[in-house]
C-alpha positions in Angstrom: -24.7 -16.7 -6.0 -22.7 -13.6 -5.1 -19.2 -14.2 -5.0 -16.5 -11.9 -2.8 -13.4 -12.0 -3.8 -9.7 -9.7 -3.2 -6.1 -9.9 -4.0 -4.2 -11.5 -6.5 -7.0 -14.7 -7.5 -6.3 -15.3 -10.9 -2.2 -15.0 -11.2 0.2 -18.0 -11.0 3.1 -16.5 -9.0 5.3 -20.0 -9.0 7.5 -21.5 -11.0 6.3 -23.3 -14.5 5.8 -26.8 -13.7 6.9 -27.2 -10.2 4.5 -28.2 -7.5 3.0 -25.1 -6.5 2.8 -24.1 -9.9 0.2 -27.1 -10.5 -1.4 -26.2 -7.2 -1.7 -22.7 -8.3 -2.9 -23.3 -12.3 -5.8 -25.9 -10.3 -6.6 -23.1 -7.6 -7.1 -21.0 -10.9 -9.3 -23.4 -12.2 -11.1 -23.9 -9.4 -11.8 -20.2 -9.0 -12.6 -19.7 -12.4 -15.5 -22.3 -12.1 -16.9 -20.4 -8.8 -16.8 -17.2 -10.6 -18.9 -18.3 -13.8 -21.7 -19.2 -11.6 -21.9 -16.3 -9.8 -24.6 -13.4 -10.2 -22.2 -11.0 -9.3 -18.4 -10.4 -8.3 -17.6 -7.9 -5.4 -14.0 -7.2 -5.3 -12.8 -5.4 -2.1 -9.6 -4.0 -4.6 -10.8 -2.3 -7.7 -7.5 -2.7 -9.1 -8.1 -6.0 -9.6 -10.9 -5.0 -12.3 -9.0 -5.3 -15.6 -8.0 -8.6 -14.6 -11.6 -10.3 -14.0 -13.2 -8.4 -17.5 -10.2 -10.1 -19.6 -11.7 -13.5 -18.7 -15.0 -12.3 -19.9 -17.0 -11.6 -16.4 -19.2 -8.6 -16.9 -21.3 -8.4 -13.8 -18.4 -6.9 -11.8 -18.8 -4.5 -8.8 -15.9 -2.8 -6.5 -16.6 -1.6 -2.5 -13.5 -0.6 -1.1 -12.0 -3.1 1.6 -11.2 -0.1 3.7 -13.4 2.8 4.8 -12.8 6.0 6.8 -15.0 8.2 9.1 -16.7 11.0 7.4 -15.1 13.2 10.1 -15.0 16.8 8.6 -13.0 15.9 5.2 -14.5 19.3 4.0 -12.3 21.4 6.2 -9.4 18.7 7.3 -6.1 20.1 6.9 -2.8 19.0 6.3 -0.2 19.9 9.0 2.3 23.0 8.6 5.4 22.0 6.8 8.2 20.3 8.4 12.0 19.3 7.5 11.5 16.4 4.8 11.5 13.1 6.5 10.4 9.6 5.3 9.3 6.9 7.5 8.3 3.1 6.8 5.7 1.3 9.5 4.8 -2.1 10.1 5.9 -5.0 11.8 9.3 -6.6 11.0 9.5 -10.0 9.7 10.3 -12.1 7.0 6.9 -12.5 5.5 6.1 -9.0 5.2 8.8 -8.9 2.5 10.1 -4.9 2.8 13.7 -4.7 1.2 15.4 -2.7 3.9 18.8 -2.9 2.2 17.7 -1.7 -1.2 17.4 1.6 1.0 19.9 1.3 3.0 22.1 0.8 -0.1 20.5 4.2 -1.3 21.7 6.0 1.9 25.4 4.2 1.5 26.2 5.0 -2.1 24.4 8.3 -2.4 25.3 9.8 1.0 21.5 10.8 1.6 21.0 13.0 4.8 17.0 12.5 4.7 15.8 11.4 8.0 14.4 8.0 7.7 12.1 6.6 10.5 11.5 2.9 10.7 8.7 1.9 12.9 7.7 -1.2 14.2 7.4 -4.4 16.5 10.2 -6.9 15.7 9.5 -10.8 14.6 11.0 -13.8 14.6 14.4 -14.0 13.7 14.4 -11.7 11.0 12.9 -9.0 13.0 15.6 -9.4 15.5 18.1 -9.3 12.8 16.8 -6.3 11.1 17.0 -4.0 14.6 20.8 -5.3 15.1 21.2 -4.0 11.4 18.9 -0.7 12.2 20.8 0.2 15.4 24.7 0.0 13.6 23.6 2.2 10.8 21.9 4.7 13.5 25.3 5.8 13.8 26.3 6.3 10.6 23.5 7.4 8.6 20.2 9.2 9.8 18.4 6.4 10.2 16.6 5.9 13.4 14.3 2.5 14.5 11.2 2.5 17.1 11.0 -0.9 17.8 8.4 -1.1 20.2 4.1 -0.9 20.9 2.2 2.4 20.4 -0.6 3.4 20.5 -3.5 4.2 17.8 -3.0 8.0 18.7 1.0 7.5 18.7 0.9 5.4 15.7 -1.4 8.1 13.2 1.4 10.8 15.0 3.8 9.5 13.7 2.7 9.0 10.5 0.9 12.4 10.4 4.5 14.1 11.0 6.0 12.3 8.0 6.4 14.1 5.1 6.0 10.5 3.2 5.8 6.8 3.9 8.4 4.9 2.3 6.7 1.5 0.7 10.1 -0.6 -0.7 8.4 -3.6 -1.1 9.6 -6.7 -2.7 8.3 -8.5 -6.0 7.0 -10.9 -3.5 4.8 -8.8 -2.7 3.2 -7.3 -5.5 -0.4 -7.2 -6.1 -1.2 -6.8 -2.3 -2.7 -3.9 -1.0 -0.9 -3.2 2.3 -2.7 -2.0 5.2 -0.1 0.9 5.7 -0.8 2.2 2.5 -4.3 3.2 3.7 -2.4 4.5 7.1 -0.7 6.8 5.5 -3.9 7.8 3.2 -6.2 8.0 6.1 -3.2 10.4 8.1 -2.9 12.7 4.9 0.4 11.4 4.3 1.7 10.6 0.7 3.4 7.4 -0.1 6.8 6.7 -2.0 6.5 3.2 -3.7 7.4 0.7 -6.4 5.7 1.3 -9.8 3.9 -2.3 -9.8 -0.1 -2.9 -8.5 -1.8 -2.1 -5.9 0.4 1.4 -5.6 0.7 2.1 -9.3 -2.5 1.9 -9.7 -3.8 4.2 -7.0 -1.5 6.5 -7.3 -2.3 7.0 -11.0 -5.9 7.5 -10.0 -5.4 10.1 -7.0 -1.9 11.4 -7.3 -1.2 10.5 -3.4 2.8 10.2 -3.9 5.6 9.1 -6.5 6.4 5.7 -7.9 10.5 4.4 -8.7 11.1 1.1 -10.5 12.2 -1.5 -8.0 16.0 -2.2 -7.7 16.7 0.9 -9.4 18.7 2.9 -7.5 19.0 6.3 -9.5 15.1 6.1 -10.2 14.7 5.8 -6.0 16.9 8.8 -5.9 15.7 10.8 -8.4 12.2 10.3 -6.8 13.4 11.3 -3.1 14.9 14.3 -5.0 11.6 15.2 -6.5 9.8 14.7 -3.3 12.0 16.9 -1.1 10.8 19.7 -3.0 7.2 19.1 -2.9 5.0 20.9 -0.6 2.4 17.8 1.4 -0.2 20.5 1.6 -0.4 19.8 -1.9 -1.7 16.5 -1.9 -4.8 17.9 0.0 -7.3 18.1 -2.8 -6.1 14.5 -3.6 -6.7 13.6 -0.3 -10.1 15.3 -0.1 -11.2 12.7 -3.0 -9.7 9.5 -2.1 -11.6 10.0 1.1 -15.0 10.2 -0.4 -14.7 7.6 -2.7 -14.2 5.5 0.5 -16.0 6.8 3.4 -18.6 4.9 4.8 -21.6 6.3 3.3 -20.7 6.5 -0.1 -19.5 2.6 0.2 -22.9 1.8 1.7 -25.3 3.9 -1.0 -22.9 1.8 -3.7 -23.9 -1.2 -1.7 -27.7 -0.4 -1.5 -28.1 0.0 -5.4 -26.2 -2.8 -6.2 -28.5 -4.9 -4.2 -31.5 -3.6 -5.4 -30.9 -3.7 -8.6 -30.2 -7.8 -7.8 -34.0 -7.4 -6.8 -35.1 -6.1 -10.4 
């Protein structure tokens, strides 16, 4: 049996001895069970390595849950230099769990005069909530909302033209790997983000941005300070091997050897 598995599996996010958290310490269990009779474990986030070898699994393989064209990475280059701008994408609503105000609080208290883009189709009534909130602060702070469909072309402009994309998560959402973290990757555009998984750990492996400790206001500061003065062109060679480690025939060669060596 091969077993496939991604995200946050083993932890019990609820509270002790409510409902959910039985649900969730069973749902462990159950899990746990699958994975001892398996031959091998793929995991689609290799973050999520540590967690499986402190139970004891050993026959543990990664292949990336996200691969990119091999489209001349050799020679890509980052665009010139422009005034430094963040920008967050993604869709507005509650689930997604973005804390817009913990930036928004940032821009209030600090007086920040970075140009922050937020981008993205609006949801339920949070989404309609957050544009009303959006579109009174456009005129007070340089903050400036696209609420509306774009295109693939439009959508990896506009992230191409950032100098970083803003990540402010929520706890709620730790230990999920968002798919506008590989966006901005994929666009040679750095990320700003909490220091917690998935963004701690890739950016310690690649150096693709700068991490600030959630709620913290002067550490979020601090961090826009530091990457203001940071050239993207410099994340290039960082870039160059993210991009390898998942491009398409690299994840498949991984792929082919693991198999065969299921054979043996």
């Amino acid at each position: 049996m091969i077993i496939l598995t991604t995200n946050k599996i083993l932890k019990i996010t609820a509270k002790r001895f409510s409902i959910d958290y039985f649900k969730e310490f069973f749902k462990k269990k159950l899990v746990i069970h699958f994975l001892k009779q398996a031959k091998l474990i793929f995991l689609l986030d290799e973050y999520l390595k540590d967690d499986i070898l402190r139970i004891g699994f050993k026959k543990i393989n990664w292949i990336p849950d996200r691969c990119f064209e091999e489209v001349n990475l050799e020679n890509k280059n980052l665009k010139e230099d422009i005034d430094f701008n963040i920008l967050t994408p993604g869709g507005l609503y509650q689930g997604r769990n973005v804390d817009f105000d913990f930036v928004f609080e940032a821009y209030k208290k600090y007086n920040l005069n970075f140009e922050y883009k937020i981008v993205g189709m609006p949801k339920d009534d949070y989404g309609k909530k957050m544009v009303e909130k959006i579109r009174l602060l456009e005129n007070k702070l340089p903050i400036h909302g696209i609420f509306e469909y774009l295109s693939d072309q439009d959508y990896k402009e506009i992230i191409s033209k950032a100098s970083f994309v803003l990540l402010p998560y929520s706890p709620e959402r730790y230990d999920q790997v968002p798919a506008v973290m590989f966006d901005a990757f994929e666009n040679d555009t750095p990320i700003i983000a909490p220091n917690v998984q998935p963004f701690n750990y890739y950016l310690s492996k690649y150096k693709l941005g700068f991490l600030y400790n959630h709620n913290e206001l002067l550490s979020f500061i601090k961090v826009l300070e530091k990457a203001s003065k940071v050239s993207k062109k410099s994340f290039s060679d960082n870039f160059l091997l993210f991009k390898k480690d998942f491009c398409y025939k690299k994840t498949q060669e991984r792929v082919r050897i693991i198999i065969e060596n299921l054979k043996n």
